[in-house]
C-alpha positions in Angstrom: 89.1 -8.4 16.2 85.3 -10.3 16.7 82.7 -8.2 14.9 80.8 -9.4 18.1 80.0 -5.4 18.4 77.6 -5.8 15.0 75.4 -8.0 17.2 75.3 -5.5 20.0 74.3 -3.2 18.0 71.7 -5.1 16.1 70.4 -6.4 19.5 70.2 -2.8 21.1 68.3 -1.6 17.9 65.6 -4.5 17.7 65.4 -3.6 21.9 64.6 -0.3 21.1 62.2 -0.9 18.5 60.1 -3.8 20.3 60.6 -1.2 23.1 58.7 1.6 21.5 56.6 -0.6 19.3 55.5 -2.0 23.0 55.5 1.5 24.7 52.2 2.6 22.1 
């Protein structure tokens, strides 16, 4: 079982964030 899933979830986070940090 690949933990590749903590990288998703790390990557989807950071998205989000640079997302809203862009979207001010």
């Amino acid at each position: 079982m690949a933990n590749r899933w903590h990288l998703l979830v790390i990557f989807v986070l950071i998205a989000a964030l640079t997302a809203d940090i862009s979207a001010e």
